[in-house]
C-alpha positions as CSV (number, residue, x, y, z in Angstrom):
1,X,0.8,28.8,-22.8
2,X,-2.6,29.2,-22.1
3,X,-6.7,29.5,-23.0
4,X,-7.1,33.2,-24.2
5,X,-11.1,32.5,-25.6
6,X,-13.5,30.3,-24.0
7,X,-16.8,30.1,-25.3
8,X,-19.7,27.8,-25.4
9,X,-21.3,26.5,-28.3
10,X,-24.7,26.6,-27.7
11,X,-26.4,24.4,-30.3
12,X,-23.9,21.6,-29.3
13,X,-25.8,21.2,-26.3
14,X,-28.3,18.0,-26.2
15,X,-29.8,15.6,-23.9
16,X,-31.2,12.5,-23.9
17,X,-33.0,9.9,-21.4
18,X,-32.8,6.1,-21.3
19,X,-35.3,4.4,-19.2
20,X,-33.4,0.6,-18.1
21,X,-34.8,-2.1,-15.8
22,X,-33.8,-0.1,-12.6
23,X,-34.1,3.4,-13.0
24,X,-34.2,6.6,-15.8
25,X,-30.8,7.9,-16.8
26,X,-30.9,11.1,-18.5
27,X,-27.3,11.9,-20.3
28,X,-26.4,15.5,-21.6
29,X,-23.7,17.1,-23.2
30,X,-22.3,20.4,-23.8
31,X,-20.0,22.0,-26.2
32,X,-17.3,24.4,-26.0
33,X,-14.7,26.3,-28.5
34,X,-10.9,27.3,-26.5
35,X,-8.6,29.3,-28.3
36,X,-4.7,29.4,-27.1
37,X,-2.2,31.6,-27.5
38,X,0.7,28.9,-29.1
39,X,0.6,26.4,-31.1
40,X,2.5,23.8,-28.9
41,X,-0.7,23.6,-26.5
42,X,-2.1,20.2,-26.4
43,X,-4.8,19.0,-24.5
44,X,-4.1,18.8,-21.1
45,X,-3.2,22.8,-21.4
46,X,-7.4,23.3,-22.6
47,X,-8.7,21.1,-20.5
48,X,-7.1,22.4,-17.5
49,X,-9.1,26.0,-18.3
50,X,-10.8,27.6,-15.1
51,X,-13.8,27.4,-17.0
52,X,-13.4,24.1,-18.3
53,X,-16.0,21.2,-17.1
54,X,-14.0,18.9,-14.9
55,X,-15.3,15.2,-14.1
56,X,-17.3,14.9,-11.3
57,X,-19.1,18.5,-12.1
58,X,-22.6,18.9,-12.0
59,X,-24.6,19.5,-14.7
60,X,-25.6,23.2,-14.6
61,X,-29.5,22.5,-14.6
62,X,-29.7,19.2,-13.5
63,X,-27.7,18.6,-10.0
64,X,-28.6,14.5,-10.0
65,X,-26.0,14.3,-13.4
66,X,-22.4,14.4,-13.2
67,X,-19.5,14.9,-16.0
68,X,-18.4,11.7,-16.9
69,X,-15.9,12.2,-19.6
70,X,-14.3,15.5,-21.1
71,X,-13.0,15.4,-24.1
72,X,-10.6,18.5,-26.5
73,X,-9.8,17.7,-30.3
74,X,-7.8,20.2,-32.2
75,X,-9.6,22.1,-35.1
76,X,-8.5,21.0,-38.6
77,X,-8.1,24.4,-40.1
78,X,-5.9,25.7,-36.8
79,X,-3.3,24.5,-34.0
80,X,-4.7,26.8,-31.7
81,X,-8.3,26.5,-32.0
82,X,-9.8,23.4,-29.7
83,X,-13.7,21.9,-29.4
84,X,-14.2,20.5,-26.2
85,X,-17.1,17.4,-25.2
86,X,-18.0,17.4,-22.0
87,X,-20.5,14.3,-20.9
88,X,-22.5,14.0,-18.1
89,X,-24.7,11.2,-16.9
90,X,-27.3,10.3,-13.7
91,X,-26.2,7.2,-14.2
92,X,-24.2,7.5,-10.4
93,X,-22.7,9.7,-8.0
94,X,-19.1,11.0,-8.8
95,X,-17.4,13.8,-7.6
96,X,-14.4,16.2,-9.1
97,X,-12.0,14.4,-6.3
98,X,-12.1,11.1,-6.6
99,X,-11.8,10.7,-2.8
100,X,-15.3,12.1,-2.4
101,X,-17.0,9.8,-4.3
102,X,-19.2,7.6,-2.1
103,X,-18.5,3.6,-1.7
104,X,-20.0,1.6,-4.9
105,X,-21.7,-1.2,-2.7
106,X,-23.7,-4.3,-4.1
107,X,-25.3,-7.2,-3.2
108,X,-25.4,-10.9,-4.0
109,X,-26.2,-14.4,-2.5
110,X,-24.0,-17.3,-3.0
111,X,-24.4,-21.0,-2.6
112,X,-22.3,-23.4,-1.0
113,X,-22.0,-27.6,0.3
114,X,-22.1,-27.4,4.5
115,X,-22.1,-30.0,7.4
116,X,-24.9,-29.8,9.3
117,X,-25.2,-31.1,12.6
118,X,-28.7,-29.7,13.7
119,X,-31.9,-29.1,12.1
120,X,-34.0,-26.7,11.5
121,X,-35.0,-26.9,15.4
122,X,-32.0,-26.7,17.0
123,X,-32.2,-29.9,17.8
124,X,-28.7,-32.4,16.9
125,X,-29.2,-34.9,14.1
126,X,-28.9,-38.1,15.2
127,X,-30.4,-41.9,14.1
128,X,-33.0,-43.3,16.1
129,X,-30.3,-45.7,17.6
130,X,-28.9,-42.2,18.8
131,X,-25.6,-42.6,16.3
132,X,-25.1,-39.3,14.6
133,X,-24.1,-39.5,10.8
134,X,-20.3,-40.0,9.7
135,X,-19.8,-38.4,7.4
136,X,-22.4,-35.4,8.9
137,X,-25.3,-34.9,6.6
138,X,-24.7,-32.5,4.1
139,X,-26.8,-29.7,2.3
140,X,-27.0,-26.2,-0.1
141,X,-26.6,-23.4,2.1
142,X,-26.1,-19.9,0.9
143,X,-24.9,-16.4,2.6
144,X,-25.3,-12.9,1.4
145,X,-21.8,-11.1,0.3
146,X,-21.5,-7.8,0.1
147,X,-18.8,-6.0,-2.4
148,X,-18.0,-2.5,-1.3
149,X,-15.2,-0.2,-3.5
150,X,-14.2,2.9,-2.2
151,X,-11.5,4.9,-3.5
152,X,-8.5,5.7,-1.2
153,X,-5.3,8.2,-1.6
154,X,-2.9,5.2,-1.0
155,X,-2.8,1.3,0.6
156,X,-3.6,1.4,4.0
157,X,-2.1,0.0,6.4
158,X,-4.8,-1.8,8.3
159,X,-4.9,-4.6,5.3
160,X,-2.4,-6.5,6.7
161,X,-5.0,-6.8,9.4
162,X,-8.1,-7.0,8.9
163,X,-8.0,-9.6,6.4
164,X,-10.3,-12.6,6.9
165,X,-11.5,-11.5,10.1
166,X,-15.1,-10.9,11.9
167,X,-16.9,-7.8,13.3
168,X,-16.0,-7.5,17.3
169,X,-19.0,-5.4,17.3
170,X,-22.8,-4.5,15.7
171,X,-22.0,-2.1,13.0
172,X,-24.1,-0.8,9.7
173,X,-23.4,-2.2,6.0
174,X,-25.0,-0.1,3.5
175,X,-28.2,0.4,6.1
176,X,-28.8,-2.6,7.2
177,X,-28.0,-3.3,11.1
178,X,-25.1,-6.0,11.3
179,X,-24.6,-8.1,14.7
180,X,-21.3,-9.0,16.5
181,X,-19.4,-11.5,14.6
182,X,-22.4,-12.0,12.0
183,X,-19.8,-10.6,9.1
184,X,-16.3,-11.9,7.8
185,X,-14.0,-9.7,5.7
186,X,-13.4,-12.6,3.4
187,X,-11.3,-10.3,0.8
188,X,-9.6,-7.4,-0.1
189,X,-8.8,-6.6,-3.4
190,X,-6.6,-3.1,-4.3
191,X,-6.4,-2.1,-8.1
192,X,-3.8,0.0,-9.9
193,X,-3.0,3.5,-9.3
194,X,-5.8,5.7,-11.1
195,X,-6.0,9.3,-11.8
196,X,-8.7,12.1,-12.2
197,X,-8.6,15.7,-12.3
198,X,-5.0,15.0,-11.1
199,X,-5.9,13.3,-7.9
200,X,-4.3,9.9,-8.5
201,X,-6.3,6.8,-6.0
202,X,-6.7,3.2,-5.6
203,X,-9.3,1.5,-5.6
204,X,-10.0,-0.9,-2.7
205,X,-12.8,-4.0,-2.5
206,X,-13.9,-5.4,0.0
207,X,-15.9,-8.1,0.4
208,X,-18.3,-9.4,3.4
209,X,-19.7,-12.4,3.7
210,X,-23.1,-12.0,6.1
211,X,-24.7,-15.2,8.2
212,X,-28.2,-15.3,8.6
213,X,-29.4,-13.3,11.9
214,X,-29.1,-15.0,15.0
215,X,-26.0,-16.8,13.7
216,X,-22.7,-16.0,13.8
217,X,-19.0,-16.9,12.3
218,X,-18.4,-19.1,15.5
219,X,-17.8,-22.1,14.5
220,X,-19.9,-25.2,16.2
221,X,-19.4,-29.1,15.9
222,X,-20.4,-32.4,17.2
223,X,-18.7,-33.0,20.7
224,X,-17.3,-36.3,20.4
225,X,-14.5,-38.3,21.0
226,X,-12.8,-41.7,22.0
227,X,-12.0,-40.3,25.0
228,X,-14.5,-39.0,27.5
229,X,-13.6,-37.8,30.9
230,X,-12.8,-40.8,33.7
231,X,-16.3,-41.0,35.7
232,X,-14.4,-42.4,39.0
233,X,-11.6,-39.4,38.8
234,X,-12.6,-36.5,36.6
235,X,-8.6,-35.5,36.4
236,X,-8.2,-38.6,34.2
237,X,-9.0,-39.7,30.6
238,X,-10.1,-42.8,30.0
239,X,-11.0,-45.0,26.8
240,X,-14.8,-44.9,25.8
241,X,-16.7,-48.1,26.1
242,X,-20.0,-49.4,25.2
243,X,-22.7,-50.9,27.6
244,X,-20.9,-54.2,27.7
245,X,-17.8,-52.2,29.0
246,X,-15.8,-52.9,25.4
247,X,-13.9,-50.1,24.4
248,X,-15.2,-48.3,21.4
249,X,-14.0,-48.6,18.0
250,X,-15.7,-45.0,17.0
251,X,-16.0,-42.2,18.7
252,X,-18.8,-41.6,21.2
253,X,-21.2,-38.3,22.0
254,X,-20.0,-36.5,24.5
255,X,-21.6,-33.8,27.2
256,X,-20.5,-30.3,27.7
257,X,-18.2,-31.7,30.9
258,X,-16.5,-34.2,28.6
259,X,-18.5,-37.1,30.2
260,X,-19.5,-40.1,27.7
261,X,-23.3,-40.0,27.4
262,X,-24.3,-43.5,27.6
263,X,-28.1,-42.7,26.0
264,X,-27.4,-40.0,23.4
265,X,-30.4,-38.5,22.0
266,X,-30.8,-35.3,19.9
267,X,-32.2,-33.5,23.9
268,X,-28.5,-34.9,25.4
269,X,-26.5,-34.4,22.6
270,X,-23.7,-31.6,22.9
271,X,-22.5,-28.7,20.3
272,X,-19.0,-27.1,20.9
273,X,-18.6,-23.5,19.9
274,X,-15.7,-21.7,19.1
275,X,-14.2,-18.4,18.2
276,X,-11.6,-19.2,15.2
277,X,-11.2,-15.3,13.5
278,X,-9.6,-12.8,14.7
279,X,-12.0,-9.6,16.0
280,X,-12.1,-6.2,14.6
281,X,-13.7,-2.7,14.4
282,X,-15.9,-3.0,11.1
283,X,-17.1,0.3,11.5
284,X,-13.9,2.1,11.5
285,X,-13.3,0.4,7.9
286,X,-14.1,3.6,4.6
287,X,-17.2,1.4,3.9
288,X,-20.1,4.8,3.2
């Protein structure tokens, strides 16, 4: 079972372009007529022809357009006589194996409620009394997150570990230069097995969620505390008290020793900064 007469059908060829709000896609298509030697061939046996157009192909005068769909319908008048459609498109990159095909990356900014604890100067927020808000003041915010999708032969492994975790080191998203622990892996998402040109794939997502530069996914909060550190034996704790000496009934400001400060302002004022996520190689990740 088998093709036995290919030929193309030259005034089925055509071509069009669409101009959209990014870019020009020009869209061809060519045609073909297969002949087979029984009548129990179906589809799969034509289209699996040497000479047959396979998706991801370029198109012949036009290297920026790739075959998007190929189609065979049995003739009317004859079991073994086939057209074939094969459709091509600039529209983007894909290659016969699916495995080659580069990462489908875009772009957007989300918004969000957040805490804040400084302002704009670095400086903590505090009332002129030097009492910091409780509840903190909070704001809009908003982050860039990247969605990357790349196709792979099977699960990998390494999602069992890299989920929800931050860059140990500078590594480059889509071409833009990204610092140590300025990205999070907040997702992963793996589709259904797919198929093309009999190279069956998943497709994995993954998406990043970028801080501004100069910040990072450490997270940093208000020391305080109703306990400070004892000043007459700094291997104690002791309760917090106000100028009067009565202990406190909230907590108080504390300093990067663990000392009370008795005249908080936003210059005496202490952030704490920790490390939450977990730390991994970004750049080894099928992310180009």
């Amino acid at each position: 079972m088998s093709v036995i007469l290919w030929k193309e059908i030259h005034n089925g060829c055509d071509g069009d372009s669409e101009s959209g709000k990014s870019r020009t896609v020009r869209r061809y298509s060519k045609l073909f007529r297969a002949t087979t030697n029984n009548n129990y061939d179906d589809a799969l046996v034509v289209k699996s022809y040497a000479e047959c157009p396979r998706v991801g192909s370029r198109y012949p005068s036009d290297m920026g357009a790739w075959c998007r769909r190929v189609s065979a319908v049995n003739a009317s008048f004859s079991k073994v006589v086939w057209t074939v459609t094969a459709n091509y498109s600039s529209e983007f990159e894909i290659a016969e194996n699916p495995l080659s095909d580069p990462a489908d990356i875009d772009w957007d900014a989300t918004s969000y409620q957040r805490p804040y604890f400084e302002d704009i100067d670095g400086k903590v927020i505090l009332n002129t009394a030097g009492d910091y808000p409780d509840p903190p003041l909070e704001g809009d915010d908003a982050r860039w997150v990247v969605n990357v999708r790349k196709n792979l032969p099977f699960v990998p492994t390494w999602v069992l570990t890299y989920k929800n975790s931050v860059n140990s080191a500078a590594f480059v998203l889509d071409g833009v230069p990204i610092a140590e622990r300025q990205a999070k892996l907040s997702s992963i998402k793996i589709s259904t097995t797919q198929e093309r040109n009999d190279v069956r794939f998943r497709v994995v997502s993954f998406a990043f969620h970028i801080q501004d530069y100069g910040q990072t996914w450490d997270k940093r909060w208000l020391n305080q505390g109703m306990y400070c550190v004892d000043p007459d034996d700094d291997t104690l704790r002791s309760r917090c008290k106000d100028k009067n000496g009565a202990f406190l009934t909230s907590p108080a400001l504390l300093d990067e020793d663990g000392y009370q400060i008795t005249d908080p302002s936003p210059e005496t004022a202490y952030i704490n900064t920790h490390k939450i996520y977990k730390e991994k190689d970004f750049s080894a990740l099928p992310i180009t």
